[in-house]
N, C-alpha and C positions, 0 to 999 in steps of 0.2 A: 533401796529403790529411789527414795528420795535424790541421795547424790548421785546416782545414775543419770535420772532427770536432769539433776543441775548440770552435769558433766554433758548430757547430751543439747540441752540450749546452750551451753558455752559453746559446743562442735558448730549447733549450725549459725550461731551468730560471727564467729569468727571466722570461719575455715570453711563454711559453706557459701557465708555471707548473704543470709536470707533477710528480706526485710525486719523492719522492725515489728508491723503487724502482723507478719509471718508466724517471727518467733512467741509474739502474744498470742499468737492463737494456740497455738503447739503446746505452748506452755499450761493453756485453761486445759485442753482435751486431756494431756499429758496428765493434769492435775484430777482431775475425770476418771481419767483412769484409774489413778492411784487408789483412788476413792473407792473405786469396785472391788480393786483387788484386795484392800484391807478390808473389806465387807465382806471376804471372800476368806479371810487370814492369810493371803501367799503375800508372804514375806522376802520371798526368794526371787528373783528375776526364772531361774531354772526350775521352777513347780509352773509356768503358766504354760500353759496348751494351748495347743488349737482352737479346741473347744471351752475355753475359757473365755477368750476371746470375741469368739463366736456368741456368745451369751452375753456378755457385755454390749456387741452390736446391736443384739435381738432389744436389750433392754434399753437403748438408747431411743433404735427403733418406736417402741411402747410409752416413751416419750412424748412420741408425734412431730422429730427432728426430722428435716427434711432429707433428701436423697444428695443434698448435694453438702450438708453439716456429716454425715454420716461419714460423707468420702474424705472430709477432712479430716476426721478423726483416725479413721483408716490409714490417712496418710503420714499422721504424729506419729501411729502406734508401728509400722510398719518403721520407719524410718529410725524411731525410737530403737526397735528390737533389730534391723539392721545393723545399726551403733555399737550392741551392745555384743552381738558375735563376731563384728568386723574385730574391733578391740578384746576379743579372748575374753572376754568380761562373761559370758555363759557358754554352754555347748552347743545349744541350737538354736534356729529362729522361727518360733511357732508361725509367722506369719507369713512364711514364702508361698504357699496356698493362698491366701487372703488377696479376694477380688475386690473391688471400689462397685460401688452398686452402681447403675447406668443412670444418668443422669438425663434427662429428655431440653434439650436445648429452647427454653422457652425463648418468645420473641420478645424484648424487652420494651417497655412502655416510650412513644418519643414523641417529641411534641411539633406540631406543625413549624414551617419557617415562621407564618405571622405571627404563630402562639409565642415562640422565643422572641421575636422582633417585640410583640406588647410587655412580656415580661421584662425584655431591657427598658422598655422604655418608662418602668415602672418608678424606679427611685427618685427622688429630691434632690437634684443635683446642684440646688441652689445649697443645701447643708452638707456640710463637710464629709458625713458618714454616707450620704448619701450618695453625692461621688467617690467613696471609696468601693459602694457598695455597686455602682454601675464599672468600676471598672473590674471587680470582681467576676461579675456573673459574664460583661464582655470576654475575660481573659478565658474564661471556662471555655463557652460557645467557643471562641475561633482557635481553640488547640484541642479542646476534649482531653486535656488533663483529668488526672482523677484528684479527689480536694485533698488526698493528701499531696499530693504534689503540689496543685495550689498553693499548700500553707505554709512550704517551705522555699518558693522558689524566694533568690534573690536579687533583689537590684540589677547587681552585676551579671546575671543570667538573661537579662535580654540585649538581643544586639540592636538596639533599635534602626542603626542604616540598611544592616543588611534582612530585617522582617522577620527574625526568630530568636524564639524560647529555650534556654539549655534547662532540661527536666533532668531529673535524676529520681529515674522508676521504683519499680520492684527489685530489689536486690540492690541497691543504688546502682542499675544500668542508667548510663547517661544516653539520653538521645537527644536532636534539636529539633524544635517545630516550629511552622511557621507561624506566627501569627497576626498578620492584618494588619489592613490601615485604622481598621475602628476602636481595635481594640487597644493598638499603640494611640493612638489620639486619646482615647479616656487616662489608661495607663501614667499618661505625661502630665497630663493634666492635674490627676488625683498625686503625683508625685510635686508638682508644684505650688499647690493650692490646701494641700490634707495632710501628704504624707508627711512633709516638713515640720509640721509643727505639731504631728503625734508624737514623730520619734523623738527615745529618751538615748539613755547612755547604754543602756540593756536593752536596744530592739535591735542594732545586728545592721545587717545588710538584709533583713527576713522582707519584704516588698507588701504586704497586705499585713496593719497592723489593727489590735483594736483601739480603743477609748483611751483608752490607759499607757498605748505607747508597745502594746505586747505583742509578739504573733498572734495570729486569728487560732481558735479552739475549729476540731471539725463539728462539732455542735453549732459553732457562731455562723457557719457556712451553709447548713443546715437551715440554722432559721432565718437567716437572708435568704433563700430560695423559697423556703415555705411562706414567708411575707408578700414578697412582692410575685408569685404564684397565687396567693389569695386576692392580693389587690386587682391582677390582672382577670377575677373570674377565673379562670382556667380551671375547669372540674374532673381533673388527673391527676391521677398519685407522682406527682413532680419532687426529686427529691436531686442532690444534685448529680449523681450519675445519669440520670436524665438528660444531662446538659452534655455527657460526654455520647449518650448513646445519639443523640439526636445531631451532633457533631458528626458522627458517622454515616449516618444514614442519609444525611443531606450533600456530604462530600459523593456517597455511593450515587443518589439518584442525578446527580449533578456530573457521571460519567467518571470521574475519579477514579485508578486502579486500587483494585483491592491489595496491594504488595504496598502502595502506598500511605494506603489507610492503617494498614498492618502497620508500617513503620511508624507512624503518627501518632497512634492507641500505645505502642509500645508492648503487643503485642509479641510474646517470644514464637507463637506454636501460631501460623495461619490461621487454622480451625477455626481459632478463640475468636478470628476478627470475621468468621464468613457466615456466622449468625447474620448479622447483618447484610450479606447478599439477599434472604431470604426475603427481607424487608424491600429491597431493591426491586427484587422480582413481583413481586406485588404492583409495584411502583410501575413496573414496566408493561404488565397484564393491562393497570388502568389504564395507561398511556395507548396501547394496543385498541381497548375497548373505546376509546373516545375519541381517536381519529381515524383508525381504520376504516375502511369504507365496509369491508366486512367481519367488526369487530361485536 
């Protein structure tokens, strides 16, 4: 079972070409599972059932794992045991049955324009980290990158004439964004003044480094947002997707096509990007209630 596992994260890292956190995730659940099924003694990929399965979910469940860790794991095991019949490696696949539990589209937390406007205007930009750290939380706001993408864009990925970001997504999909005049003014700055003289022989072409000359940790991105979130007052769970959801919902109230935003998010499926209409429509109910004459 073990090299089953191994053979099937080599499949989706090569040949599927799933992200890297993808495959970390797949890998724990993967590893999860193994776990039940030697709790269980199957040894065999061809002794698990259906209902084996099914009691592994229940127990996960009894946990108190959310509805949307559950779909993941669903989606290892599932993809796992497709692998392993695609390849003649068993006779069946107990999990062609096996539904994803429904997931209820919560509306995610986002912070006003002024609340982000004080939170940029938060750092020290007279010390060197300081403007690193303003042109950090800049670049987030005017693209809604997610920080891992942050932490790897490079240098050579912005075009600064023509005002956009080359990302490279989920699955390394490359997409371009735009990003602003603010955000390139801090960007240039912190590359003439900070980044110069971090970088070592080992920092790359990696664009946001830390102390020491390294790429930034997603923890280090972390507590530059939860810092200067505390500094700013702001009494919301502010983390830094925050900065990407709040990217969205201010492009949407601001008239923005949602095909747009889609492309921006990096969004593969619509869907994933019209949570945020919902926010919109709010947006547009208040707008309704406060200038209509019979509102």
């Amino acid at each position: 079972m073990k090299e089953h596992i191994r053979s099937y994260l080599h499949y989706i890292t090569l040949e599927k070409n799933l992200s890297e956190n993808t495959v970390l995730s797949y890998k724990l659940n993967l590893n999860r599972y193994l776990d039940y099924l030697e709790s269980k003694r199957i040894k065999d990929a061809d002794e698990i059932k259906e209902e084996t399965i099914t009691e592994f979910l229940r127990t996960l469940s009894e946990l108190l794992l959310s509805a949307n860790s559950i779909s993941q794991n669903i989606s290892a095991i599932k993809g796992f045991h497709k692998f392993l019949f695609g390849d003649g490696l068993v006779k069946n696949d107990p999990t062609q049955n096996l539904t994803k539990p429904k997931i209820r589209k919560s509306l995610p937390e986002v912070l006003t324009q002024d609340e982000v406007d004080l939170i940029l205007k938060q750092p020290d930009t007279s010390g060197r980290l300081g403007l690193r750290d303003r042109a950090i939380l800049e670049t987030m706001y005017a693209t809604g990158m997610r920080v891992s993408e942050a932490l790897t864009v490079k240098q050579s990925d912005i075009n600064f004439s023509d005002g956009f970001v080359r990302v490279f997504g989920k699955g390394s999909k490359e997409r371009l964004i735009p990003i602003g005049r603010s955000a390139i003014s801090w960007i240039k700055k912190y590359q003439s003044d900070v980044r110069v003289n971090l970088a070592k022989e080992n920092s790359k072409e990696v664009l946001f480094l830390n102390a020491r000359g390294k790429p930034m940790s997603r923890m280090a991105i972390w507590d530059i947002v939860n810092k200067y979130t505390r500094m700013a007052r702001i009494d919301k769970s502010v983390h830094p997707h925050t900065f990407r959801h709040s990217f969205a919902t201010h492009l949407l109230e601001g008239g923005a096509d949602l095909r747009a935003v889609q492309e921006m998010l990096g969004h593969s499926d619509i869907s994933t990007t019209e949570i945020y209409t919902h926010i919109d429509r709010e947006y547009l109910k208040e707008v309704h209630r406060t200038f209509h004459p019979r509102g």
